[in-house]
Each structure stands twice: as structure tokens, then as C-alpha cells.
N, C-alpha and C positions, 0 to 999 in steps of 0.2 A: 587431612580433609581438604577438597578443591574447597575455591574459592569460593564464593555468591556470588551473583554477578543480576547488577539490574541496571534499570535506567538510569540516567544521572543529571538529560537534558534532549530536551524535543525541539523539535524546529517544521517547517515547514514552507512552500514556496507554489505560487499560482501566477502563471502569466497574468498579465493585464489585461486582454483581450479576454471578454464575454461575449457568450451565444447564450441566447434567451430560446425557447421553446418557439415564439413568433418568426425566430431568423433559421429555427431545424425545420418546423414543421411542413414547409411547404413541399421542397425538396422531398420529405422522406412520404410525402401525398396523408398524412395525418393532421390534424390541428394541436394545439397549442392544449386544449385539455384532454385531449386522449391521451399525451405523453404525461403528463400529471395524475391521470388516472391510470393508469398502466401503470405508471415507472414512480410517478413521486420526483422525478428530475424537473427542477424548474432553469435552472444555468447550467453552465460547463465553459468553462477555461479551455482558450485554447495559446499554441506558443506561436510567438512571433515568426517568422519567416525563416530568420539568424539564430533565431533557437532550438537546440537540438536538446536530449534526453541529460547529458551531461553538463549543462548548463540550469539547467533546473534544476538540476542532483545537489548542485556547487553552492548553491542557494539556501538551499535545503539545510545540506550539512553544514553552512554558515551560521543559519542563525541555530540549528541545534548546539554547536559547538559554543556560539556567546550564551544560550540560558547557560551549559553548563560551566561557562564561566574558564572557558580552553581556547590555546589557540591550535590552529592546522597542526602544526610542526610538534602537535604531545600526542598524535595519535599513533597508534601501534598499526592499525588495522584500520582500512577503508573498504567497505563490501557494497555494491552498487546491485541491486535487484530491479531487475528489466525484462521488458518482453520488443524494445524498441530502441535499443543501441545507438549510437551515434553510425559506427558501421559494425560490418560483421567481426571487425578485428580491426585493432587491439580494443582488450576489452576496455568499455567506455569509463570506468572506472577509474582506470590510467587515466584519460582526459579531467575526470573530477579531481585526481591529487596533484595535477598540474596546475588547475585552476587554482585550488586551495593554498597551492605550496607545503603539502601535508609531505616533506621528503623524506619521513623516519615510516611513514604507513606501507606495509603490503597493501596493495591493490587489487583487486578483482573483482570480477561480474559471478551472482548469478543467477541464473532462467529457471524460476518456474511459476510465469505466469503470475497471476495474481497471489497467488502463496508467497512470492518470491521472499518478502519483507522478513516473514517468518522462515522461512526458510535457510535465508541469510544471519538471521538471530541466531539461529542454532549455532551454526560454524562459524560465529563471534565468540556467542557464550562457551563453547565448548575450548575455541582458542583461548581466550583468558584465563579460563579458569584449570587449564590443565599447563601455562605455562606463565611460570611468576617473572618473569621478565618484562611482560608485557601488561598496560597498565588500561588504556581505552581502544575503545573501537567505535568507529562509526557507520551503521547499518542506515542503509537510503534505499527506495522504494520508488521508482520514477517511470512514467511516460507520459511518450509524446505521440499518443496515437492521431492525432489530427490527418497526419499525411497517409493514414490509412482506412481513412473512413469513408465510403460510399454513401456519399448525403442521399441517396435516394433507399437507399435500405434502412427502414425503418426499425429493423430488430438490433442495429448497431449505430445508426446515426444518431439515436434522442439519447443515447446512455454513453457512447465511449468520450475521455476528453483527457485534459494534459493536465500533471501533478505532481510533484513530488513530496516528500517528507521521510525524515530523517530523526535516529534515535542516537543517542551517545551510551554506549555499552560501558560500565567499569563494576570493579569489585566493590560492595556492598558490605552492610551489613548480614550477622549470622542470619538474620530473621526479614531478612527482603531480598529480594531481587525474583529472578525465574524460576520456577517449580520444573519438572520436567516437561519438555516441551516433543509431542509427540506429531512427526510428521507420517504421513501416506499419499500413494500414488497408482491411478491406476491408466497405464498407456492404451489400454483397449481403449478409451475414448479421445484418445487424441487428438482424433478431426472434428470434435464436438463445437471448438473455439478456435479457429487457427488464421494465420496467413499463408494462404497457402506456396505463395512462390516467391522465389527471393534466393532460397536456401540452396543446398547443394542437390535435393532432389528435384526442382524445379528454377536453375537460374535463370537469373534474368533474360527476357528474350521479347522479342516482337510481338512474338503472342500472347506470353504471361500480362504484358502490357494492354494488349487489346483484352484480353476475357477478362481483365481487371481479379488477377491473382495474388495483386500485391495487395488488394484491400483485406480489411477483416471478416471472416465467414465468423456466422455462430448459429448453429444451432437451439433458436431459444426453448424450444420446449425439452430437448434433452437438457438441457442447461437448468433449468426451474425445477425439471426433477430432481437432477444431481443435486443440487440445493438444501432442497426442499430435503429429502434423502440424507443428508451428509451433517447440515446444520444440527442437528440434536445429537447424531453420533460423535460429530469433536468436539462438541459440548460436552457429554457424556466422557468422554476418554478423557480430557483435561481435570475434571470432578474427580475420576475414580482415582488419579493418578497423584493428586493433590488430599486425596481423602475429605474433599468439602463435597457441601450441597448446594444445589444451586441459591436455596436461601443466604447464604453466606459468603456470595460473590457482591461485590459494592457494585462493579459498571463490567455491562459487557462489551469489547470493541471487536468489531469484525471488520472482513472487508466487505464493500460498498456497493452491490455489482446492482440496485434496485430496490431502494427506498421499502418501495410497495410490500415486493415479495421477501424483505426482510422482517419487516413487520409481522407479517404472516408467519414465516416461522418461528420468529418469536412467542407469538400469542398462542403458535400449535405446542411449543416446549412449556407455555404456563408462564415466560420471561413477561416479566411488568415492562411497559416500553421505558418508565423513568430513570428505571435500572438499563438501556442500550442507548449507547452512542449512535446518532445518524448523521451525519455531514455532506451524503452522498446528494440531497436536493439542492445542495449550490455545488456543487463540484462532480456531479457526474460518480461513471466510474474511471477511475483515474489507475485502475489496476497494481499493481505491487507497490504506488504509493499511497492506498486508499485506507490499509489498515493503520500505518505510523500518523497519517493524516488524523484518520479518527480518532489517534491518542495523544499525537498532538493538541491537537482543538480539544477534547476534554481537561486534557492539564491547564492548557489555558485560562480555558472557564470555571474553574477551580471548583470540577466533578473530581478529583481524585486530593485525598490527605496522604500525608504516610501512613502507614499498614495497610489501607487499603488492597482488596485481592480485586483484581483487575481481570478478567478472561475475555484473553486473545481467542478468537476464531479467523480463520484463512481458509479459505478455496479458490479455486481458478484451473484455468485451461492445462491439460496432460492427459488426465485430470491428477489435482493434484490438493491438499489440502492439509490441517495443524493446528492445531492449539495448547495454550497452556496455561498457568493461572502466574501473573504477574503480580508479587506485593508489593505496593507502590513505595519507594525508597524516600525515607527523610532526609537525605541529601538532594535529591532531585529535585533541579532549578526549573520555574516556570517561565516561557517568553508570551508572550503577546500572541493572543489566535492571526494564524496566517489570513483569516477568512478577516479580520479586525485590519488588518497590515495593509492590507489589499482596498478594504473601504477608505482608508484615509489619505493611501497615494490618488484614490479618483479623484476626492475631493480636494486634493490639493491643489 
């Protein structure tokens, strides 16, 4: 029999630096309650100058690695989910187990968008648990879109911001950790959410510069549909797959891409809101670290016990999307809400 493999400890990390809806809105020619009434976004983080995607990451998996009560140097596995790299190469991951001093971890990035957290969970859990030599991993979810945002485009300025958070992967008990965890992808919509130049189809150049190619395009109404669309189906796939009902799920976490239209889908699937995690109105969306974020901050505020079944949802840009149902492990150390962490260095 493989292992079980669940959480063990959450962490997460937010710049200092806040943008209020009063400081997006002018720029993007909105006011301050339209992006509230749209989006449900009231702040967003954003990083320091000197801060890149891997410095956030390094953060991240700091304080997940103290709940779990570990240092750097007992991790097996570090996996870095990004859509915003420190650069294009080496993967920024390497950067985070240097930071860390984590010298016993494999390292690596990987890309899929807002999925990515869950996506990175898979080829954690599936490493652990088909090889016993190896004992923890640490799965982080991080960007730093600020350097990509078009403050005058409103369908990407009021919602993208900077994030990360981090889970500690280890073997469990028979009766906790991940159920099967079921990903999909579909590349026909690829240019639905993207940046479009940077990459090897469009490098950098004078003019990617001027048409401003390096910022974030999205398509928001194919996006709301995709959503809107996909939200009950990995709902649905994680249920049939685990054999429950959505009665019998304790909290749902998803990722975070608008308040608003989370709600909505929620209330079109019959989900109670006091059964969903939302963390996206002070943090934006923070992309592949928005779902560990929201299970972060719930363990926090002690929304989850042991046994508890937890259902993961992800989507994001490819398109690409997953879910699963997580039973919350009685080993599993609590830290302090990042959004908690973050109020007391202000006031410090």
C-alpha cells in the first residue's frame, strides 16, 4: 500500500506595501465602489522594488516549515508554482532552497497558472508516496504580478497582486491526507489569460516594449464563463471521486480570481457561503498562491479540525484546472493568519 500523504503545516507571506481601491481606481478610470461591486477586491499587496517571486516563496515556506515544527535542511522536495519567475532560467525554485538552505530538497518550478499550487501537490504527493526514502516536501504558490500590470486596464488592475503561501507535504495517517486529486487542461484557450511577450515566441524587443506585451492581457468574459463553467464540474469530479456529497464536505478552498463571481458560483452549485473560504478581498488575486493562501488563513482561524474533508478547487490560465478532497490531518500544526502577521508589523 503507498503512503497517505497530507498536510502537516501552512505558512504564508504578503508584502508590506497596500493598494486600496482609492489608489487603483483612478488609473484604471473606475471608482473605488465599482471595483467592490464587480470584484469584492478592497486591497492588494503588492512587493517591494528588491522583491522578486522567490523571495516571497522563501517566506512562505518559512513560516509553513516553523508551524510544521521543521527546519529547511529535512525537506526532500521543494516545488515552486509560478506564473512570474524570478527569471526565465534557473528555475526560481533553486533561488528559494538557497535562500532556505534547504541542501537535501530537489528543486523545481512548476507553470500552470493559477492551478499551479495543485498541480505541484500532485507531483509532491505522488513523490512521497511512491518513494519511502523521502519524507517531506514543500509545495509554494507565489507571484509577483505587480511589474505586469497595466494600471489603466481595469479588467486586470483592480484584481491582480503579489502573494505567496506554502504547504508542508509528509506521510499521514491511513485515514487523512489527499483523496485522488484529479487535474485537466485545455490549450485551445491559451490566450484567454496571458503575457504575451517575454517568451521565445515573442522576445524581448523595442516594440514588445512599446505595445506593452509584457503586461497581463485577459480576456474577462471568456474567463467568468470558464469559471462560471468549470466551478461545479471539479466540484463534481472531486465528490465522485472521493465518494461524498457535497453535504459532507466541512470548507471549500478555492482559488481566488473575484470575490464576487465566486460567490455566485457558489450559491448556482447550492454551496452555503459559511461552508467557502474567501480571503481574495484583502489580497486580490495572487494567482498560484491564492488557493494554499486560502488554506492557510482557514487553518489559522481554526475553520478546519482533524478529519475534516476540505475540497480543493483550482483554475487559471492554459486553461487549466483540479481538484480534490483533503481530510484535514491531526498532526497538522497551526501558525498564525499571514493577513494577522501582517496587521501587527503595521502597527508596530
Amino acid at each position: 500500500m503507498r503512503r497517505r500523504i497530507g498536510v502537516v503545516g501552512t505558512g504564508g507571506y504578503l508584502p508590506r506595501s497596500i493598494r486600496t481601491n482609492s489608489e487603483v481606481a483612478p488609473a484604471a478610470s473606475v471608482t473605488p465602489e465599482w471595483i467592490v461591486e464587480r470584484t469584492g477586491v478592497r486591497h492588494r499587496h503588492q512587493a517591494a522594488p528588491d522583491q522578486a517571486a522567490s523571495d516571497l516563496a522563501a517566506e512562505a515556506v518559512r513560516a509553513a516549515l516553523d508551524c510544521a515544527g521543521l527546519d529547511a535542511a529535512q525537506l526532500d522536495l521543494l516545488i515552486l508554482a509560478t506564473s512570474t519567475p524570478d527569471e526565465l532560467g534557473p528555475s526560481s525554485a533553486c533561488r528559494v532552497q538557497a535562500l532556505l538552505g534547504a541542501r537535501n530538497a530537489v528543486a523545481f518550478d512548476v507553470s500552470a497558472a493559477c492551478s499551479g499550487w495543485l498541480f505541484a501537490s500532485r507531483v509532491a504527493h505522488d513523490w512521497l508516496a511512491g518513494d519511502p526514502t523521502s519524507r517531506y516536501a514543500a509545495v509554494v504558490g507565489c507571484e509577483v504580478y505587480s511589474p505586469f500590470i497595466d494600471a489603466a486596464d481595469r479588467a486586470t488592475a483592480v484584481l491582480f497582486a503579489d502573494g505567496a503561501a506554502a504547504a508542508v507535504l509528509a506521510p499521514v495517517a491511513h485515514d487523512e491526507g489527499f483523496g485522488a486529486i484529479r487535474l485537466g487542461s485545455d490549450g485551445t484557450h491559451a490566450s484567454d489569460v496571458l503575457i504575451p511577450a517575454g517568451g521565445s515566441r515573442r522576445p524581448a524587443s523595442p516594440t514588445t516594449l512599446t505595445d506593452g506585451g509584457h503586461r497581463i492581457f485577459m480576456n474577462g468574459r471568456a474567463v467568468r464563463d470558464f469559471i462560471l463553467e468549470l466551478f461545479p464540474a471539479a466540484v463534481h469530479s472531486a465528490l465522485d471521486a472521493s465518494g461524498l456529497t457535497l453535504d459532507q464536505i466541512d470548507l471549500v478552498v478555492t482559488h481566488q480570481p473575484n470575490p464576487v463571481l465566486l460567490r455566485s458560483a457558489a450559491r448556482a452549485l447550492g454551496l452555503p457561503e459559511e461552508r467557502l473560504v474567501i480571503v481574495g478581498e484583502e489580497v486580490g488575486n495572487i494567482g498560484a498562491g491564492s488557493l494554499p493562501f486560502g488554506l492557510a488563513h482557514a487553518a489559522a482561524a481554526g475553520r478546519v479540525k482533524p478529519g475534516d474533508r476540505v475540497l480543493l478547487v483550482a483554475f487559471g490560465a492554459g486553461v487549466t484546472w483540479g481538484s480534490t478532497v483533503l481530510i484535514w490531518s491531526g498532526t497538522a500544526n497551526v501558525a498564525r493568519s499571514p493577513l494577522l502577521d501582517l496587521q501587527l508589523q503595521q502597527s508596530a
